[in-house]
N, C-alpha and C positions, 0 to 999 in steps of 0.2 A: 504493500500500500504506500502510495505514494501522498503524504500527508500535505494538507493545505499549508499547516507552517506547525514544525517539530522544534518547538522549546524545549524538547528534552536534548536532541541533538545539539541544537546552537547553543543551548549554555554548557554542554560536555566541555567544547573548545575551550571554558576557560574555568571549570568546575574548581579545580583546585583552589584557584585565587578566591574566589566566591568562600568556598569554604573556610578559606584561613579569613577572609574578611569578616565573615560568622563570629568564628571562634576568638578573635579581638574584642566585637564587642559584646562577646556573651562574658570573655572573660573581664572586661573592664566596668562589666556590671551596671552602663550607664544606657538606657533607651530612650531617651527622649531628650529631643532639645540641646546638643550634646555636641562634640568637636568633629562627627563625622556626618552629621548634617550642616555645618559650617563648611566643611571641606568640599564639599557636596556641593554646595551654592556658591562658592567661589569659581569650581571647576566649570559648573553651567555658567556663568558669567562670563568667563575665558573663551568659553567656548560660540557660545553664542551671541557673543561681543555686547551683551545686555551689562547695564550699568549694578543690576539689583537680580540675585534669585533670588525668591521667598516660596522654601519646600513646601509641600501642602499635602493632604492625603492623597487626591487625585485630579484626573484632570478636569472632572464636573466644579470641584467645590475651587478649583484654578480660576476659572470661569467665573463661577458664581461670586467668590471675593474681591475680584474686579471691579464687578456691577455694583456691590455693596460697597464701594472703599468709594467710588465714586457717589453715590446717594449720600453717605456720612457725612461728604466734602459739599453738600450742595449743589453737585454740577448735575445732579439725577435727581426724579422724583419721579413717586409713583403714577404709571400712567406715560413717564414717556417711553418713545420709541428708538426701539434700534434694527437698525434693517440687517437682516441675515439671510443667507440662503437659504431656498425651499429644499433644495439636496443637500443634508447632510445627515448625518447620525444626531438622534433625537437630544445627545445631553446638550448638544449647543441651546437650542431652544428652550431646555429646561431651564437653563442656569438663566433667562432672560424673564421667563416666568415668575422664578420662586424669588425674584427680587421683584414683584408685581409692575415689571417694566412688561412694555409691549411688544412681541417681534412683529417686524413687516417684512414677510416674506417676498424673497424675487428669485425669479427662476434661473438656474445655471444656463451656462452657456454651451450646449450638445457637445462641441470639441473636445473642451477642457474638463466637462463636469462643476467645472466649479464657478461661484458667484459670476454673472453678467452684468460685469461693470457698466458698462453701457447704459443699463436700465436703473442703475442706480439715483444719480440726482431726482430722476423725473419721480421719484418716491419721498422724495427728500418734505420734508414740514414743520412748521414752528416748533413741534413736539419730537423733532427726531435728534438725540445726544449724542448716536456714533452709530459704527457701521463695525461687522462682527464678520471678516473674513474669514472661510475654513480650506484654509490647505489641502482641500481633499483627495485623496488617497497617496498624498507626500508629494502635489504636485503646488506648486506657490500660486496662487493667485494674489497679484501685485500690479501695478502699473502708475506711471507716475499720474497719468488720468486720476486715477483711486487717488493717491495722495491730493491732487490739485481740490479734486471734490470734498474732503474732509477740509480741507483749508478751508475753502469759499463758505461754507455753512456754519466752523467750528467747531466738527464733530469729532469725536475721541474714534481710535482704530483698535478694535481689539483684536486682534489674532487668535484665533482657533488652530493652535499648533499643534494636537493633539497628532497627524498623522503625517508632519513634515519635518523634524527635528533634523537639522541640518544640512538641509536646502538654501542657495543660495538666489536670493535676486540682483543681475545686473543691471545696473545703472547704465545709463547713455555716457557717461565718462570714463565708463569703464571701469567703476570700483563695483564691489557687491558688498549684502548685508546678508546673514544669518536670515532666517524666519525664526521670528521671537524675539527679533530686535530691531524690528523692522515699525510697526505702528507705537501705540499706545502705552500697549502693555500687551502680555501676551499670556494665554492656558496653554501648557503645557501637559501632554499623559504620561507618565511611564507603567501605565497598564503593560500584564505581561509584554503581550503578543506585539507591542508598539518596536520599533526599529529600536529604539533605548527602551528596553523594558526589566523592570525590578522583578520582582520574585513573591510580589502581589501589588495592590495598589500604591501609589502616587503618583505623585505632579510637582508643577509650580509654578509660581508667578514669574513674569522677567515684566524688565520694563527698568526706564531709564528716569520716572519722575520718583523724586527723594520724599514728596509727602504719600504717595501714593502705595510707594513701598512700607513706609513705615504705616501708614494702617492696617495694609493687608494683612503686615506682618499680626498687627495686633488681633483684629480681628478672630483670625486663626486660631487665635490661642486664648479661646473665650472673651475676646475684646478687649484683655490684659497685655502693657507692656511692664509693670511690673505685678507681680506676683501678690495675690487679691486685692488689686486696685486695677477696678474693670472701666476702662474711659467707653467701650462701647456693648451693646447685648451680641457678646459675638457667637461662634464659633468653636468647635474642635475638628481644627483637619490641620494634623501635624503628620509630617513625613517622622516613618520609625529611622533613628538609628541604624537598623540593621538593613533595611532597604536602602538608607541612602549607600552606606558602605558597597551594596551590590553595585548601585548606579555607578560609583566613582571606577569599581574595577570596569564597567561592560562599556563605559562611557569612553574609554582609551580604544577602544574596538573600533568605535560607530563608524567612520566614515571607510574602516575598510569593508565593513560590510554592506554599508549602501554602496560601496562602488562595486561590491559581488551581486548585488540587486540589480544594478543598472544594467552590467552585463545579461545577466538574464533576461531582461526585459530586453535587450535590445537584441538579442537571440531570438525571445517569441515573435518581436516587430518584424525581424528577417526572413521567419523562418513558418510563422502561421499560414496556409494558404487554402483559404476557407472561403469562397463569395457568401458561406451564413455566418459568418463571424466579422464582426464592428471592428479593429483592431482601438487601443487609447492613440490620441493624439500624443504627440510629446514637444515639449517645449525646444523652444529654439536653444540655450545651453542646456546640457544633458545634468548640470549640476542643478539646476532647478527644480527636479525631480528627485527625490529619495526611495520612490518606486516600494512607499511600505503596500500598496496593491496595487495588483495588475488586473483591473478589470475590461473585461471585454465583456459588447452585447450581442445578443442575436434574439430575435424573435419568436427562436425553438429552444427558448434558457432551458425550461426544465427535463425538456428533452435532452440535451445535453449534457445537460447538470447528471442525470441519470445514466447516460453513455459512459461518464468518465467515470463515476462510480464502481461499475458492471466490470471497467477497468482497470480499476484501484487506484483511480486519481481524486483524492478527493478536494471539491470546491466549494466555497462559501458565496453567499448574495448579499454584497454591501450596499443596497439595505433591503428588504421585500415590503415594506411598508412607510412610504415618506411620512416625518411630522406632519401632516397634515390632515392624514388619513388615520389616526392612532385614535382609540378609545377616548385617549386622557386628551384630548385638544376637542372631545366631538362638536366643540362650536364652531370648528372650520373642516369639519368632514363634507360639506356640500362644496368648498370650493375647490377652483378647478388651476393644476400648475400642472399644463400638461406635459412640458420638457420634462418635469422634473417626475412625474408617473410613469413616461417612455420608459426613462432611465431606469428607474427602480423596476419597472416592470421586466427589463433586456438585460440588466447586467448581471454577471457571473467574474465573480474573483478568482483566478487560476492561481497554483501551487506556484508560493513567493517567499521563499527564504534561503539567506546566508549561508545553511546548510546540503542545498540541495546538489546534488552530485551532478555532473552535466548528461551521465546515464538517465536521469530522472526529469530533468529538463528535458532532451530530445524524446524521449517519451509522450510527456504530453503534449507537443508539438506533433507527434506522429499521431497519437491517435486523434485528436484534433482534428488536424486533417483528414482523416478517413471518416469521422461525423458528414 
């Protein structure tokens, strides 16, 4: 069986370090709060050239302390809006929610999958505070348009970095920026399965404003920055000690293994030759892409989907049911975001990881093709 993505394999490669990282801080007895989630948020800062990490449990409550750190400071109140993609994975939209802010949904753009810049101003209103880009499937949605149109209105950029962690955007002068240090402030996942993934939940915040850090920070930690002297009604989502220790060993990895992703992808882009298969677009730099999925569509998905099965290739559907379409939103179950239904209805996630042998790669290339 050829698995959609084997974290038992890809963390073998570095099991050992993993382990002795364990047994440091089981032996120094301290889990929380502590000099290896310091270590931890320095390395993401380095890394993704962000002035500030602030660890968090994960990459919803990433999100969600953003929205609140902003409300606290007066720049948000209940009821306003932030325009987000109608394609993404549902926690974006939660974390806009459960701060009683409003999403305005707009449709991706078919190429890219992701937010249609284009369509953005023409949403824009007295009541909208910022715009909530999502990287989706580690592909950067960016453009200096996007930047010009948060200027011209005032709006904050928050980055949904949850499935791009070290993707580069270039500039017309030829420099480039991280994703997650590119807008506002940025959510970050390190859910397992994420291209940086811990050894169960967290996240974190990045971002380069100094007040904005420092509430998040507090928030987090029941609204206290000293210890029971609570300045807000906050919070508990602290990244463990023993997760962040995982993150700083798997984090010295990252960019060789998105460059074994890219390869892959750019294996299936050469090598798929299906007239029922959609292949993804891909960006004009190949760094732009972190390739954590490689989704393609076809109109006979679950046909398919069942083909590769039969074969021992197994595939996941990022996502089968858009936010808009879900029980817990039913006041927007009658409307209509038909790109964004295509999508979710055609696409299929093919087998995407670090791990995979090129035996196993040409595999499903071949039976692919014989669908």
């Amino acid at each position: 069986m050829i698995k959609f993505l084997d974290l038992q394999k890809t963390n073998a490669r570095y099991s050992a370090e993993l382990k002795q990282a364990a047994a440091e801080v089981i032996d120094r007895g301290w889990f929380l709060l502590g000099e290896r989630v310091k270590t931890f948020e320095q390395q993401f800062c380095d890394y993704t050239g962000a002035k500030y990490t602030v660890a968090c449990a994960n990459g919803l409550d990433a999100l969600r302390l953003i929205l609140r750190a902003y409300i606290e400071s007066g720049f948000m109140q209940a009821n306003d809006e932030i325009i987000v993609p109608a394609n993404t994975y549902i926690a974006t939209i939660l974390a806009i929610t459960d701060n009683h802010l409003k999403p305005v949904l707009v449709e991706p753009d078919i190429q890219t999958y992701n937010l249609d810049i284009s369509q953005v101003e023409q949403v824009v209103t007295s009541k909208t505070k910022a715009i909530m880009p999502v990287h989706l499937y580690g592909r950067i949605c960016w453009s200096a348009e996007f930047e010009a149109i948060a200027r011209k209105y005032g709006l904050k950029i928050v980055e949904d970095n949850a499935q791009a962690i070290g993707a580069y955007h270039f500039y017309d002068d030829g420099t480039r920026k991280r994703t997650g240090n590119l807008g506002d402030a940025a959510g970050n996942s390190f859910y397992p399965g994420k291209n940086l993934g811990a050894l169960g939940d967290s996240g974190a915040v990045t971002t380069g404003d100094d007040s904005l850090a420092e509430a998040v920070r507090a928030i987090a930690n029941y609204g206290s920055h000293q210890k029971y002297v609570n300045k807000y009604q906050g919070l508990n989502s602290r990244m463990d000690e023993i997760q962040a220790a995982f993150l700083s060993v798997k984090l010295k990895y990252l960019d060789d293994e998105n460059e074994i992703r890219r390869k892959i992808a750019a294996f299936y882009l050469e090598n798929i030759k299906n007239e029922k298969i959609i292949l993804p677009q891909q960006p004009e730099h190949a760094e732009s892409h972190v390739q954590h999925l490689f989704a393609v569509r076809t109109k006979e998905r679950d046909k398919l989907q069942t083909y590769l099965a039969q074969n021992d290739i197994q595939t996941l559907i990022h996502y089968p049911i858009p936010p808009h379409k879900q029980e817990c939103y039913a006041e927007w179950n009658r409307l209509s975001f038909p790109i964004t239904e295509q999508i979710h209805n055609e696409v299929l996630s093919l087998p995407m990881s670090p791990a995979m042998t090129e035996a196993e790669v040409e595999k499903v290339v071949r039976i692919i093709n014989t669908f």
